[in-house]
N, CA, C and O of each residue as an XYZ file, in Angstrom:
396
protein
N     272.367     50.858     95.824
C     272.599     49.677     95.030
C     272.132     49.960     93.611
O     271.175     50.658     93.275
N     272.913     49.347     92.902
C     272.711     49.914     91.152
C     271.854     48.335     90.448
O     272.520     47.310     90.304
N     270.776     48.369     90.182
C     270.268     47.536     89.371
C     270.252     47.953     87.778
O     270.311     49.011     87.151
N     270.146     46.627     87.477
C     270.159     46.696     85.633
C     268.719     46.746     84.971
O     268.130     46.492     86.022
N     268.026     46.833     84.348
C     266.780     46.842     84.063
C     266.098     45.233     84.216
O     264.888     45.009     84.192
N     266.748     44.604     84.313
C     266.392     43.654     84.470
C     266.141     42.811     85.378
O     265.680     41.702     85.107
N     266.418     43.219     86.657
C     266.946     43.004     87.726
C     266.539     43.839     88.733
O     266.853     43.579     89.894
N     265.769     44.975     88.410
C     265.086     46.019     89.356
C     263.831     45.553     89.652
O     263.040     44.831     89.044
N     263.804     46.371     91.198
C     262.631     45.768     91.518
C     260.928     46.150     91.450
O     259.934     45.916     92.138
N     261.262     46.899     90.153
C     260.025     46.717     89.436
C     259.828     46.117     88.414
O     258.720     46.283     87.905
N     260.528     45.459     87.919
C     260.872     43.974     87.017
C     259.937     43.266     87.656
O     259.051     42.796     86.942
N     259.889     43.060     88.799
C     258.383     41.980     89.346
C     257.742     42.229     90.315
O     257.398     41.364     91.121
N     257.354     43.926     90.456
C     256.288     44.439     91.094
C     255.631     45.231     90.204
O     256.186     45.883     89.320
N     254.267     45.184     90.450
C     253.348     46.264     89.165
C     252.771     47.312     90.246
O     252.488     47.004     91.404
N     252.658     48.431     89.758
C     251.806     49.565     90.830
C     250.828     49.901     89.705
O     251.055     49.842     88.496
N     249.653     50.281     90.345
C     248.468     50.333     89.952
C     247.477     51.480     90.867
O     246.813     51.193     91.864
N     247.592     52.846     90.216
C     247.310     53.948     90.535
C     245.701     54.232     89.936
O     245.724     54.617     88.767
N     244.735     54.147     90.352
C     243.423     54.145     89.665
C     242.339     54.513     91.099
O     242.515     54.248     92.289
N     241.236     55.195     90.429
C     240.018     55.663     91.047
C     239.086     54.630     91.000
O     239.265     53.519     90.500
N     238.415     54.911     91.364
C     237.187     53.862     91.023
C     236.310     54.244     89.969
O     235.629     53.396     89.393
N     236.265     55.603     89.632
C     235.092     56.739     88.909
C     235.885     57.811     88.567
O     236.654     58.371     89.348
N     235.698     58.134     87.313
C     236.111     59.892     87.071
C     234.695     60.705     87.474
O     233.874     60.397     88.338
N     234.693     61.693     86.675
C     233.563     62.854     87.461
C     232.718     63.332     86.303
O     233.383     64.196     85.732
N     231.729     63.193     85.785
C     231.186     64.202     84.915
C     231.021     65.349     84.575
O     230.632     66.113     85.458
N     231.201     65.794     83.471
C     231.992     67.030     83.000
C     230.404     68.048     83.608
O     230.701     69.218     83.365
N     229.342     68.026     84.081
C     228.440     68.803     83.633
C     228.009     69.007     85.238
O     227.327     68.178     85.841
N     228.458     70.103     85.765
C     227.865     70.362     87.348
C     226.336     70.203     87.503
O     225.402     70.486     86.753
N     226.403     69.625     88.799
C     224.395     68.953     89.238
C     223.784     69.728     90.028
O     224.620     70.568     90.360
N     223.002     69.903     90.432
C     222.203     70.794     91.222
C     222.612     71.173     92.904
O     222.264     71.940     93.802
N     223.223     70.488     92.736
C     224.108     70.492     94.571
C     225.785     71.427     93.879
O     226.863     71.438     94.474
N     225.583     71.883     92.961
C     227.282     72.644     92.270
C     228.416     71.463     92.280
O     229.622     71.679     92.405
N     227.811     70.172     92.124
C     229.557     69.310     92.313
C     228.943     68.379     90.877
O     227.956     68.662     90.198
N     229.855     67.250     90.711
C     229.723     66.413     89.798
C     229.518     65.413     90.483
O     229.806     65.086     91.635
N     228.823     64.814     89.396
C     228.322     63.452     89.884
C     229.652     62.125     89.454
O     230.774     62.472     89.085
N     229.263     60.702     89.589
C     230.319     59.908     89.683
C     230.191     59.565     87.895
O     229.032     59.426     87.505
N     231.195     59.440     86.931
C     231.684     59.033     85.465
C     232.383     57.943     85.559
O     233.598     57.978     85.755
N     231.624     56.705     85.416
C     232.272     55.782     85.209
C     233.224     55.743     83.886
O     234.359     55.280     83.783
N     232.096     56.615     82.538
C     232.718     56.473     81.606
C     234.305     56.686     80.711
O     234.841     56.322     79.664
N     234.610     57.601     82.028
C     236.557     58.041     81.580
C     236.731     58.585     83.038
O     236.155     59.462     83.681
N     237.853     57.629     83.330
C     238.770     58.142     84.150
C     240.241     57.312     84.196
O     240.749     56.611     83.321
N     240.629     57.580     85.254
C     242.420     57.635     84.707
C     243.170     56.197     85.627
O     242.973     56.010     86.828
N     243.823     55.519     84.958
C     244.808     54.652     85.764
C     245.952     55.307     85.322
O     246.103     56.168     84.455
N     247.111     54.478     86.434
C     248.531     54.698     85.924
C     248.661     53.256     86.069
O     247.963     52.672     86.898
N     249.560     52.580     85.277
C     250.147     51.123     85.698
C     251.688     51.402     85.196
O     252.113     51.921     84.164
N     252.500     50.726     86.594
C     253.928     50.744     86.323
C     254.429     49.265     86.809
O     253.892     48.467     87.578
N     256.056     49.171     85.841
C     256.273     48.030     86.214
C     255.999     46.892     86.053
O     254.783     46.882     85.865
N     256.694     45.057     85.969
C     255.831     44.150     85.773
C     256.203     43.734     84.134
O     255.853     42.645     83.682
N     256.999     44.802     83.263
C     256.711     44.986     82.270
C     256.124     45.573     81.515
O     256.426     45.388     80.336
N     255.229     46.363     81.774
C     255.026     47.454     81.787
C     255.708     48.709     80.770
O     256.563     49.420     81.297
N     255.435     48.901     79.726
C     256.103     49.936     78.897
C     256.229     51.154     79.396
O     255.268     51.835     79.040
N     256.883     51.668     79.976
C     256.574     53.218     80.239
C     256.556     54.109     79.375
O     256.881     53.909     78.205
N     256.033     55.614     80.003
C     256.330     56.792     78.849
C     255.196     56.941     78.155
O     255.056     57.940     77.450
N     254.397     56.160     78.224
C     252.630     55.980     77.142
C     252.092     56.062     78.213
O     252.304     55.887     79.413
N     250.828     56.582     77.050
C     249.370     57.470     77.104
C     248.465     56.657     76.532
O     248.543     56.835     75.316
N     247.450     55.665     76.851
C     246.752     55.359     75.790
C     245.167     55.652     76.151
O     244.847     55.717     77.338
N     244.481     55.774     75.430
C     243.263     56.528     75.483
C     242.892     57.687     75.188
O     243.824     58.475     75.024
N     241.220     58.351     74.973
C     241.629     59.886     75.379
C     240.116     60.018     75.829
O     239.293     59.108     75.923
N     239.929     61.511     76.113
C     238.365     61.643     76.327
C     237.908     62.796     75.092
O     238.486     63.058     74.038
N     236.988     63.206     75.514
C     236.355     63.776     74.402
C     236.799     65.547     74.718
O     237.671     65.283     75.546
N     236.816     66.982     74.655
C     237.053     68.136     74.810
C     236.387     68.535     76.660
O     236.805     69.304     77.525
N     235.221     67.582     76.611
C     234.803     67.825     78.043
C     234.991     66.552     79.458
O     234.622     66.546     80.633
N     235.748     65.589     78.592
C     235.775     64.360     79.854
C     234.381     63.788     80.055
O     233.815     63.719     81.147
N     233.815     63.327     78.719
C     232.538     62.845     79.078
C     232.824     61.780     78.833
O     232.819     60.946     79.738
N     233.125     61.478     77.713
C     233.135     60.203     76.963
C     234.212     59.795     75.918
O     234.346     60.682     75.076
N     235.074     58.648     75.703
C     236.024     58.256     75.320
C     235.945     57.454     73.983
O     235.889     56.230     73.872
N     235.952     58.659     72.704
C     236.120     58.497     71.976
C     237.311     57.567     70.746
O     237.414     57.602     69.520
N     237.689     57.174     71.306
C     238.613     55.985     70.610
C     239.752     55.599     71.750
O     240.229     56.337     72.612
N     240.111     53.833     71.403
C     240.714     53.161     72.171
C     240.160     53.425     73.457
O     240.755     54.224     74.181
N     239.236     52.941     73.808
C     238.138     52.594     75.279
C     238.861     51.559     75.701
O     239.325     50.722     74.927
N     239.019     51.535     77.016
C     239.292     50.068     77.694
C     238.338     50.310     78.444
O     237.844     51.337     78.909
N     238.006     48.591     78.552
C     236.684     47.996     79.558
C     237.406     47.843     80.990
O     238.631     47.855     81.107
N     236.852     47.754     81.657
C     237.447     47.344     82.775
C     237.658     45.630     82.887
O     238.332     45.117     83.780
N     237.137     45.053     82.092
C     237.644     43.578     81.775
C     238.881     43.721     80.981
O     239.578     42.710     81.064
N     239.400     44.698     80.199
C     240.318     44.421     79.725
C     241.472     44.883     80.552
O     242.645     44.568     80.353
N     240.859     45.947     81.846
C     241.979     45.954     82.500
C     242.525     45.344     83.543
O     243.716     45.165     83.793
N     241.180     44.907     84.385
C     241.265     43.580     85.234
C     242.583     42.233     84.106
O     243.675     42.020     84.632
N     242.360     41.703     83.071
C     242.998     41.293     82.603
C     244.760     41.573     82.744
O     245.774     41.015     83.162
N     244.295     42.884     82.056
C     246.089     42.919     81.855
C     246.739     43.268     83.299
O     247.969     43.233     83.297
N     246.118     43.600     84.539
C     246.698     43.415     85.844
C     246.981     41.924     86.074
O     248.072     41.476     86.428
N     245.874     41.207     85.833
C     245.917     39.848     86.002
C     247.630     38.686     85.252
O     248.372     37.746     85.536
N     247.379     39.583     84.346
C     248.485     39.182     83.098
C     249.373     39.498     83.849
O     249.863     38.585     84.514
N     249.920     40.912     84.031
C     251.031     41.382     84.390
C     251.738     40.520     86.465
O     252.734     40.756     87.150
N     250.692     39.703     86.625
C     250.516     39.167     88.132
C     250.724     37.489     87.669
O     250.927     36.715     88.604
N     250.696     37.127     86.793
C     251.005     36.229     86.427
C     249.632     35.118     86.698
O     249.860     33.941     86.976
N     248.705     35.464     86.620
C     247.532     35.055     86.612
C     246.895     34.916     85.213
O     246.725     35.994     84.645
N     246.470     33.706     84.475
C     245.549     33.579     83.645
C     244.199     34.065     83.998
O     243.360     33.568     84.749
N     244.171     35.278     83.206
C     242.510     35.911     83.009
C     241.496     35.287     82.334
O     240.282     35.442     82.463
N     242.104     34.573     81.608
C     240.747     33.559     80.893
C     240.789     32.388     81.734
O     240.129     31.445     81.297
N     241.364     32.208     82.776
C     240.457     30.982     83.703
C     239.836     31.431     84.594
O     240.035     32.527     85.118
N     238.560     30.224     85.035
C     237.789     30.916     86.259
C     238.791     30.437     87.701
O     239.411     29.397     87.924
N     238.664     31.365     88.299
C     239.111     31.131     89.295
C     238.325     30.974     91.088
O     237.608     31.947     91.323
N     238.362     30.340     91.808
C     237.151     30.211     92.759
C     237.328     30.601     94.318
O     238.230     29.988     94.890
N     236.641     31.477     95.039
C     237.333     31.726     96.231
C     237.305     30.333     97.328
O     236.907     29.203     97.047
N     237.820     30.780     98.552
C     237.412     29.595     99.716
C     236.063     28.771     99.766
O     235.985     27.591    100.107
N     234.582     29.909     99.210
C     233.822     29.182     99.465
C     232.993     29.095     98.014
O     231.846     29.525     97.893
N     233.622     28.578     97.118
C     233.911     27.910     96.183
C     232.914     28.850     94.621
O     232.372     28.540     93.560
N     233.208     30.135     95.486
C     232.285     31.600     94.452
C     232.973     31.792     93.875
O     234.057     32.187     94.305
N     232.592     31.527     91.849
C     233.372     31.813     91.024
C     233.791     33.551     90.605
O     232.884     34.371     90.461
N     235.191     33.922     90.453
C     235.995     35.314     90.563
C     236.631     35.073     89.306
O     237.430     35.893     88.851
């Protein structure tokens, strides 16, 4: 089946490819890396979604992210956005714990 861009069905599904942690660039005493919150990688597709972009970067060793940082509030957000959820309201679960 041939969809139009507009009309495909990632027009209103988002995928959301992400770790929880990247790794620190500097091996620990056990020879592995420890957990880097400070840079690691999503993909987001779809939803609207621009494809084809890169935004961010890290530094020569993956330590630290020297210009255009996203918080993880700003990315919780723009999932939220792209889900059709207002991120600037609170929202409350079943037992009435604000999320």
């Amino acid at each position: 089946m041939c969809h139009s861009p507009d009309d495909s069905p990632l027009s209103s599904t988002l995928v959301v490819v992400s770790g929880e942690f990247g790794r620190t660039p500097e091996v620990n005493a056990a020879a592995g890396h420890d957990h880097g919150p400070q840079v690691f990688s999503v993909v987001l597709g779809g939803s609207g979604i621009q494809g084809g972009r890169a935004y961010g970067s890290s530094d020569a060793v993956g330590g630290e992210p020297p210009d255009n940082q996203v918080s993880m509030e700003d990315l919780t957000a723009t999932i939220s956005d792209r889900l059709g959820i207002d991120p600037d309201k609170e929202h409350h679960t079943s037992t009435k714990r604000p999320v």
